[in-house]
N, C-alpha and C positions, 0 to 999 in steps of 0.2 A: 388401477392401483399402482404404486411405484414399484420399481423393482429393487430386488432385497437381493445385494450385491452383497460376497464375502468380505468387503473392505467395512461395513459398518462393524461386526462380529468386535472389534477391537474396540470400539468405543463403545459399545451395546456393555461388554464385559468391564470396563472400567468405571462406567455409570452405576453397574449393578455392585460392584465389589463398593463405591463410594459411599452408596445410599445403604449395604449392609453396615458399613463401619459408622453413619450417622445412627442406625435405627440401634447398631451397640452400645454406644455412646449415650444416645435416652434414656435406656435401660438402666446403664451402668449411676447416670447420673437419678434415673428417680429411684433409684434403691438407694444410690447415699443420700438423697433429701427425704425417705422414710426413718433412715435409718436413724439420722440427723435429729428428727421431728422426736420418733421414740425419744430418746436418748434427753433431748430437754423437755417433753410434756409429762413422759409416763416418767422416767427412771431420776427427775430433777436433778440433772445434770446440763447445766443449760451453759455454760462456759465451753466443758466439752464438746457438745453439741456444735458450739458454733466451731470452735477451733477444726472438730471434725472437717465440720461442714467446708468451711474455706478450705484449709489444706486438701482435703479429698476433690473441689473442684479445681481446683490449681492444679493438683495430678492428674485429674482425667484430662483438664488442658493442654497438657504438657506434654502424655504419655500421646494422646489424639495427633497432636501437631507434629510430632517426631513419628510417628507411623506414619501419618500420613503422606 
């Protein structure tokens, strides 16, 4: 087996913080595309819906790109 030298620790830890902030990111994004869906299937509000829709993924864009 290789040896597991204290120098990967830093890149092991920035792999892991990257892939939690994608796995928030999915999240964040299929609750606004439930949220979205509601809002023009059940509540007929389908304007809203979409305006929702884009502006809230524009922000998770946005807010993702500047943390990260």
């Amino acid at each position: 087996m290789a040896d597991q030298s204290d120098d990967d620790f830093p890149a092991h830890a920035q792999t892991y913080e990257s892939f939690n902030k994608l796995v928030l990111f999915t999240i964040l994004f299929v609750v606004l595309l439930l949220a979205c869906m509601a809002l023009g299937l059940v509540g007929n509000l389908g304007l809203l819906s979409l305006v929702l829709g884009i502006g809230g993924t524009i922000a998770l864009l946005i807010a993702f790109a500047v943390l990260g």
